[in-house]
Backbone as a printed PyTorch tensor [residue, N CA C, xyz], in Angstrom:
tensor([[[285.1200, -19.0170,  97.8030],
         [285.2870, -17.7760,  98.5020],
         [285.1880, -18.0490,  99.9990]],

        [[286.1590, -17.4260, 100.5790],
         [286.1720, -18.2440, 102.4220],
         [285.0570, -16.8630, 102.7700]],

        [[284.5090, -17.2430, 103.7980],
         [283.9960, -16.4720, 104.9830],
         [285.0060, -15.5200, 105.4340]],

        [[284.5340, -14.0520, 105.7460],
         [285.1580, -13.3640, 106.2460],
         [285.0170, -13.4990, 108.1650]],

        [[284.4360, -14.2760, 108.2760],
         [284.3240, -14.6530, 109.4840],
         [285.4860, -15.9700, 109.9860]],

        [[284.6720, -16.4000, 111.8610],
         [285.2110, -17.6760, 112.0750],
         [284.1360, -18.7700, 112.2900]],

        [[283.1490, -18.9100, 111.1330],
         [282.3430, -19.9270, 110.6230],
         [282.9850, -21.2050, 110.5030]],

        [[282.3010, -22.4850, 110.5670],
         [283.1800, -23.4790, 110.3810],
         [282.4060, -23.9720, 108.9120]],

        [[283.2360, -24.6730, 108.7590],
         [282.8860, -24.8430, 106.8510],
         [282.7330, -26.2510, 106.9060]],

        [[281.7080, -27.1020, 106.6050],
         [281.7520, -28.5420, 106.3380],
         [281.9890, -28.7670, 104.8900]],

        [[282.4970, -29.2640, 104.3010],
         [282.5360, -30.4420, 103.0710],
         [282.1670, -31.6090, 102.6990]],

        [[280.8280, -32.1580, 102.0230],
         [280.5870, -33.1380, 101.7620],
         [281.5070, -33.8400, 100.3300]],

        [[282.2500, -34.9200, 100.5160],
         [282.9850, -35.1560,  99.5110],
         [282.1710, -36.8650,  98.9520]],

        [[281.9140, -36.7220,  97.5480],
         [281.6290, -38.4740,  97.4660],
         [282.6420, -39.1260,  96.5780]],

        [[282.8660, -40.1770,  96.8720],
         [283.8010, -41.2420,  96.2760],
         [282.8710, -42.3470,  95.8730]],

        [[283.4220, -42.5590,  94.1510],
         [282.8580, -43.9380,  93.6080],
         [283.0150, -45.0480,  93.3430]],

        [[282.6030, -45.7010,  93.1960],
         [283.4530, -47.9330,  93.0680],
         [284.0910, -47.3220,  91.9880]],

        [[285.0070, -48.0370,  91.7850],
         [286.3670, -48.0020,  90.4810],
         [284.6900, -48.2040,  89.0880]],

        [[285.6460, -47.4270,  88.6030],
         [284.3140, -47.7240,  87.3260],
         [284.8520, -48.5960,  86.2290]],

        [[284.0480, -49.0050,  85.6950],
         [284.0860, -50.0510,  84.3340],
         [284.5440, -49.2720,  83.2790]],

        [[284.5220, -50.3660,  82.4200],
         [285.2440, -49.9400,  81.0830],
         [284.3210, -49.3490,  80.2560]],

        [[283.1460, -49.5700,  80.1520],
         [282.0990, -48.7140,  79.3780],
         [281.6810, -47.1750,  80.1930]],

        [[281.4500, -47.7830,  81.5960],
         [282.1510, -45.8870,  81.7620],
         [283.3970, -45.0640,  82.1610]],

        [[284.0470, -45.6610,  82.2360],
         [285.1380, -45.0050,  81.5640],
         [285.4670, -44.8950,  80.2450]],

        [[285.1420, -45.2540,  79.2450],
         [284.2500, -44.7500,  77.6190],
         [283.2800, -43.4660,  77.4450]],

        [[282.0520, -43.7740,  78.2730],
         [281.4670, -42.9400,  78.3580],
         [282.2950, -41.2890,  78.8600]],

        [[282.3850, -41.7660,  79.9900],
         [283.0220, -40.5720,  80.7850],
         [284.0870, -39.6650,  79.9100]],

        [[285.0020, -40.6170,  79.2530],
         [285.8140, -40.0490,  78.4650],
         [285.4640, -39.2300,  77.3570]],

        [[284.4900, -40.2790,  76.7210],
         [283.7100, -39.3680,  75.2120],
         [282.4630, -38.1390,  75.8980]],

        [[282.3060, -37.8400,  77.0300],
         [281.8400, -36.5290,  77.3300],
         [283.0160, -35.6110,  77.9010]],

        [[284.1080, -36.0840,  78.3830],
         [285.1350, -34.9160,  78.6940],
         [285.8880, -34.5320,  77.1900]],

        [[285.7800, -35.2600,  76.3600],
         [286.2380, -35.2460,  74.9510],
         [285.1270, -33.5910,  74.2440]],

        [[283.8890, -34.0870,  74.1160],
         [282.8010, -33.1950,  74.2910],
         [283.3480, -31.6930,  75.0760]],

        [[283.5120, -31.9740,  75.6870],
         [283.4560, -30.5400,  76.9190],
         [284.9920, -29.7510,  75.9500]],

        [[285.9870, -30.5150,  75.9430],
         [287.3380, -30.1780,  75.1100],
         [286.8940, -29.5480,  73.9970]],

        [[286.2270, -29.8720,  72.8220],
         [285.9000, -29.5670,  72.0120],
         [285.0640, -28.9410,  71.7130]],

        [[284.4470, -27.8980,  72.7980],
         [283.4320, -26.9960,  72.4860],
         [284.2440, -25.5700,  73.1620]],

        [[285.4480, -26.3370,  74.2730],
         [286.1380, -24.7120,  74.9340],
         [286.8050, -24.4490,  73.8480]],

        [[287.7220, -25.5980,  73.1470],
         [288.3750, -24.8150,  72.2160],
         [287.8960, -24.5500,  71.1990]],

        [[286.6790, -24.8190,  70.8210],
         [286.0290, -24.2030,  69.3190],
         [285.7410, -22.8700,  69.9470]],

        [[285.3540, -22.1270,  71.3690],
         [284.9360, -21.2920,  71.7270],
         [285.7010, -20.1900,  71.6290]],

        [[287.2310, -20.9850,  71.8780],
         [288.2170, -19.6420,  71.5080],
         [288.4840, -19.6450,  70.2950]],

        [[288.7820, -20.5690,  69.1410],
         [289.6120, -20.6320,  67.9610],
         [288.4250, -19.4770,  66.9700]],

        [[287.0230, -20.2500,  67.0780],
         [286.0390, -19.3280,  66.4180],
         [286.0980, -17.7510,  66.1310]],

        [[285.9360, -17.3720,  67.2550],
         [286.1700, -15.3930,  67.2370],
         [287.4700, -15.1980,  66.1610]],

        [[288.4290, -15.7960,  66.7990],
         [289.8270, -15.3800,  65.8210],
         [289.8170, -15.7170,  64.0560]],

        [[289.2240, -16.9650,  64.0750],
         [289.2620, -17.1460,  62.4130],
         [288.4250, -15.9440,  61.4810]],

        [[287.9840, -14.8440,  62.5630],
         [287.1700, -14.2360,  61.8770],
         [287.8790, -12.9180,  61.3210]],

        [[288.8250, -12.8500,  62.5670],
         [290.0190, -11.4490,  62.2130],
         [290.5620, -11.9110,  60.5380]],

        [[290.7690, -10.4520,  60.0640],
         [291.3120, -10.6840,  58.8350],
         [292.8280, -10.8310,  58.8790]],

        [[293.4300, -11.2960,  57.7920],
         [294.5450, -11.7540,  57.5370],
         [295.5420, -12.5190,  58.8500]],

        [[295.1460, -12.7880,  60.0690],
         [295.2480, -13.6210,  60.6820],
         [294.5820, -14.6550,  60.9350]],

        [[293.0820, -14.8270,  60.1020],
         [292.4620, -15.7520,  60.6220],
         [292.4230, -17.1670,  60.7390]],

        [[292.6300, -18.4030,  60.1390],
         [293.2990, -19.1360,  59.8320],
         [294.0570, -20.0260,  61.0960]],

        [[295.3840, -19.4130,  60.4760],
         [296.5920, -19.8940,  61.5360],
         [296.3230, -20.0510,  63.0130]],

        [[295.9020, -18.4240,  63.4230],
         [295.6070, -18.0120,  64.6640],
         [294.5940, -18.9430,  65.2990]],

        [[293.3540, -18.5360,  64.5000],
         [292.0610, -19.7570,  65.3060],
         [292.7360, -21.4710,  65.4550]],

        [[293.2060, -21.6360,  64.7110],
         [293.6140, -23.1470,  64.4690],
         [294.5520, -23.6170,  65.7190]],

        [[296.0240, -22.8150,  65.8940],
         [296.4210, -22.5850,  66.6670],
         [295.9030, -22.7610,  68.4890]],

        [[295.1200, -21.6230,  68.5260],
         [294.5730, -21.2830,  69.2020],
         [293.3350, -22.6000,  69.8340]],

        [[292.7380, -23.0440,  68.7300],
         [292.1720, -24.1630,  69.5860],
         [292.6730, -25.2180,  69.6350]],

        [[294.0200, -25.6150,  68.9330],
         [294.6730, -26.7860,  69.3480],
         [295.9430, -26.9360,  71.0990]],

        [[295.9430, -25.0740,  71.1770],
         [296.6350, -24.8280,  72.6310],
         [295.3340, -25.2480,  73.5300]],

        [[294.4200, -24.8410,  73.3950],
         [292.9780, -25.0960,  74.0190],
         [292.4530, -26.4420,  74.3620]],

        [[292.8710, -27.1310,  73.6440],
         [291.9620, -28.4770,  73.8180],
         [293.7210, -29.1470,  74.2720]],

        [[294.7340, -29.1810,  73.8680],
         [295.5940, -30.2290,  74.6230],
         [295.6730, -29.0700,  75.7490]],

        [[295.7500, -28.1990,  76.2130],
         [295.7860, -28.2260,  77.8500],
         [294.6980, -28.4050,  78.2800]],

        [[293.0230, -28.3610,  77.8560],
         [292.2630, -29.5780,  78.6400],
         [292.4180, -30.7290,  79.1550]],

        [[293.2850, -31.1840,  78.1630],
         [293.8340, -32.6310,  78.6770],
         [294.6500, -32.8940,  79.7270]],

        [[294.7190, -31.7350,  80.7720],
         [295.5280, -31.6840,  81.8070],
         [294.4200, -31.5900,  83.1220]],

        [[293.2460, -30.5620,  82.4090],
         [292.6510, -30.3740,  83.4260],
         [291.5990, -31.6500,  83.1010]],

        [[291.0250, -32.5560,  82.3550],
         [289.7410, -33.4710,  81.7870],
         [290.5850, -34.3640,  80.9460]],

        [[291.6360, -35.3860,  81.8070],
         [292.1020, -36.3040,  81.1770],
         [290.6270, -37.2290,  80.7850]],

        [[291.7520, -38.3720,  79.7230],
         [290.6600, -39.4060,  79.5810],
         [290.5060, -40.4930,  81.3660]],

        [[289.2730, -41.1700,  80.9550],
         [288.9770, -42.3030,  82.3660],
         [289.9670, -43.3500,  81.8290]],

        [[290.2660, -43.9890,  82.6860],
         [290.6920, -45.9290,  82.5050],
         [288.9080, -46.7690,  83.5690]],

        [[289.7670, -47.7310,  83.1360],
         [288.9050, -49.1590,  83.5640],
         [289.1490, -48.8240,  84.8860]],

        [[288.8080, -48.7060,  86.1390],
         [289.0900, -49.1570,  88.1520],
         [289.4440, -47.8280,  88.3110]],

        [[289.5950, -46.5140,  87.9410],
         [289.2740, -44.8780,  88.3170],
         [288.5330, -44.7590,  89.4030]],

        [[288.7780, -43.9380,  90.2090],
         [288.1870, -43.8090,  91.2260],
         [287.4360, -42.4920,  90.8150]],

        [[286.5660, -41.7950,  91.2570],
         [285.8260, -40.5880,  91.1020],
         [285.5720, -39.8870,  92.4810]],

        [[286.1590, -38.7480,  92.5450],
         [286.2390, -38.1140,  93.9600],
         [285.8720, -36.5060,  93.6200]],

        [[284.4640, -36.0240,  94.2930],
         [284.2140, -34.8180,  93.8460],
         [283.3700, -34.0440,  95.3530]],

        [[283.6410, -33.0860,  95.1010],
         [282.8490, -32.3160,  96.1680],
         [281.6110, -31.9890,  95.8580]],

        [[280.4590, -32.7540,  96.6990],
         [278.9730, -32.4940,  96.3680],
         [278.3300, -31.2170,  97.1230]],

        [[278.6560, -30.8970,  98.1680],
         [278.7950, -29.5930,  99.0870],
         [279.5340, -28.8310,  99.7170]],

        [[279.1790, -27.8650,  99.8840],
         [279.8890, -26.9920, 101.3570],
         [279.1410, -25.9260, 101.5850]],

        [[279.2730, -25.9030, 102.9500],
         [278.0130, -25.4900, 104.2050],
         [278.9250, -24.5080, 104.8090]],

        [[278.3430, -23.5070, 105.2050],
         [278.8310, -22.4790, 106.0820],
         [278.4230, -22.7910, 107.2480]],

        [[278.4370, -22.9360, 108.6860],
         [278.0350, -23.6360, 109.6550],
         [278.3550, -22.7470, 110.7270]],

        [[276.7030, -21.9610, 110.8560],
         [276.4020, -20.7340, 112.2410],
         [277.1990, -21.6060, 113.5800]],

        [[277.9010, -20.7830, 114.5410],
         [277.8570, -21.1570, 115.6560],
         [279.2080, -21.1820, 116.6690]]])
């Protein structure tokens, strides 16, 4: 959300050494995790409707979890990791 002002905004951004192959394993089998709990989150409610339930939920969490995979691909081996650790509104 920007400032309705003319505040200046800092960004702390960190960047990591290329990572290894065990974490990029790791990393992967927890974004795998995260996939598989949004789309159980949607498919669930629906399997419960009657005479759609089934198809729909099933459906529904297999649209769910492959477009995760757009936003929480898997890691490789030498990935770089680039994330925003802050941002500061900055009086003055």
């Amino acid at each position: 959300m920007a400032p309705k002002d003319d505040r200046l905004i800092m960004i702390n951004i960190a960047v990591s050494d290329p990572v290894t192959l065990e974490q990029a394993n790791y990393l992967s089998s927890e974004r795998n995790k995260v996939r598989i709990a949004a789309s159980g989150a949607v498919g669930a409610p629906l399997k419960r409707i009657p005479y759609i339930e089934m198809p729909l939920g099933v459906a529904a969490s297999a649209g769910v979890y492959k477009g995760m995979l757009d936003i929480l691909p898997n890691a490789h081996e030498g990935d770089v990791i680039v994330s925003v650790v802050r941002v500061s509104y900055l009086e003055g």
